[in-house]
C-alpha positions as CSV (number, residue, x, y, z in Angstrom):
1,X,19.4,0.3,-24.6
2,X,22.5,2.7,-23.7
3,X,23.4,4.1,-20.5
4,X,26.0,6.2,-19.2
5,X,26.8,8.1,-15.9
6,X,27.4,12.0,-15.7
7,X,27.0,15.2,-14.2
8,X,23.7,17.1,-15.7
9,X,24.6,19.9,-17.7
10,X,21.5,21.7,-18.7
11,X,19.4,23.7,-16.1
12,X,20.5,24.2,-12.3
13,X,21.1,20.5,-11.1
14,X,24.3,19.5,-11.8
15,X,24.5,16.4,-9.8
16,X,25.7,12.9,-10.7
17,X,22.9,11.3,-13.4
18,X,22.2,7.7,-14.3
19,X,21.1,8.5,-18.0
20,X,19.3,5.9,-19.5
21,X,18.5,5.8,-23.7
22,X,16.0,3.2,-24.0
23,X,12.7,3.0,-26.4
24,X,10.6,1.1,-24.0
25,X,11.5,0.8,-20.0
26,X,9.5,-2.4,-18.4
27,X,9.0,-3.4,-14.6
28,X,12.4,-5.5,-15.0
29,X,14.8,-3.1,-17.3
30,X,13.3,-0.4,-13.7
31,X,14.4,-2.8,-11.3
32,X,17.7,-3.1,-13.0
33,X,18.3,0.6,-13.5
34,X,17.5,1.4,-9.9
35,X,19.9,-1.3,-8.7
36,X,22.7,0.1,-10.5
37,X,22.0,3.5,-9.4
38,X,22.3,2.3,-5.8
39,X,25.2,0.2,-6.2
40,X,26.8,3.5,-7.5
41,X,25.1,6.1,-5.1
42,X,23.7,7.6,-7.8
43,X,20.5,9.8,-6.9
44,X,19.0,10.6,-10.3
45,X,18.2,9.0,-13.6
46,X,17.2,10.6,-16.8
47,X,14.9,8.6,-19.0
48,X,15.1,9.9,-22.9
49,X,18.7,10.6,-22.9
50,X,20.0,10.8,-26.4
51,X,16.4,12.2,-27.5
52,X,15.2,8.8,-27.6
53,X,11.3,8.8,-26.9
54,X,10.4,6.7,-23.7
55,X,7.6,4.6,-23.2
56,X,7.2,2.8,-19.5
57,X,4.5,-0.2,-18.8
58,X,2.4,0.0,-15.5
59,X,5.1,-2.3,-13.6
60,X,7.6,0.2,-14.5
61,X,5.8,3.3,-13.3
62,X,4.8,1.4,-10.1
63,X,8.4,0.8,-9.2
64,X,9.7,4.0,-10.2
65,X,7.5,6.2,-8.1
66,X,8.3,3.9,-5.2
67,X,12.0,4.6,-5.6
68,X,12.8,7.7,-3.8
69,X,15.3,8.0,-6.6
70,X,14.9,11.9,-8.3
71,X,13.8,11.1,-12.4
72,X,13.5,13.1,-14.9
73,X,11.9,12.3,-18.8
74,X,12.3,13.3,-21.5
75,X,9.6,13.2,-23.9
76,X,7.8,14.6,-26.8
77,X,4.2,16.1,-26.7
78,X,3.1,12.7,-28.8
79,X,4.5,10.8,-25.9
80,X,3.1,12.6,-22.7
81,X,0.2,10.8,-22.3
82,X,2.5,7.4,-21.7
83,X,4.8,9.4,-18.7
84,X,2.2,11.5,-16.7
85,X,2.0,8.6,-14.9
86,X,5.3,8.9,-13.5
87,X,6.7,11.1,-10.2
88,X,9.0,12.8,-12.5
89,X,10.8,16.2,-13.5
């Protein structure tokens, strides 16, 4: 897993993003993420950064639509299935 912080480039939100390049995001690696972002007032985290395909477990998704915290995926069609799940851009 990678992550860096930045300011979103693409579209019309350009605000400080928690991007996260991870294959597989689980209940604790969400937990951990979130916590950062707080520590850092950091309002948004983009799963799939660096094109990488994610896949979240249940826990994950459970605590990431709890957040409050703005997320976006990326994903491919092959992948959807796996994110719907999630309260996400």
């Amino acid at each position: 897993m990678r992550t860096w912080v930045g300011r979103e480039m693409e579209g019309n939100c350009h605000d400080k993003t928690l991007f996260v390049e991870s294959e597989v995001v689980d209940g604790d690696l969400a937990i951990n993420v979130l916590h950062y972002a707080e520590l850092n007032n950091i309002g948004r985290i983009y799963f799939g950064a660096g094109r990488i395909d994610t896949k979240f477990d249940d826990d994950a998704k459970k605590v990431l639509n709890s957040s409050g915290v703005e997320l976006v995926v990326e994903t491919t069609p092959m992948r959807y299935e796996q994110c719907k799940d999630i309260d996400a851009k």
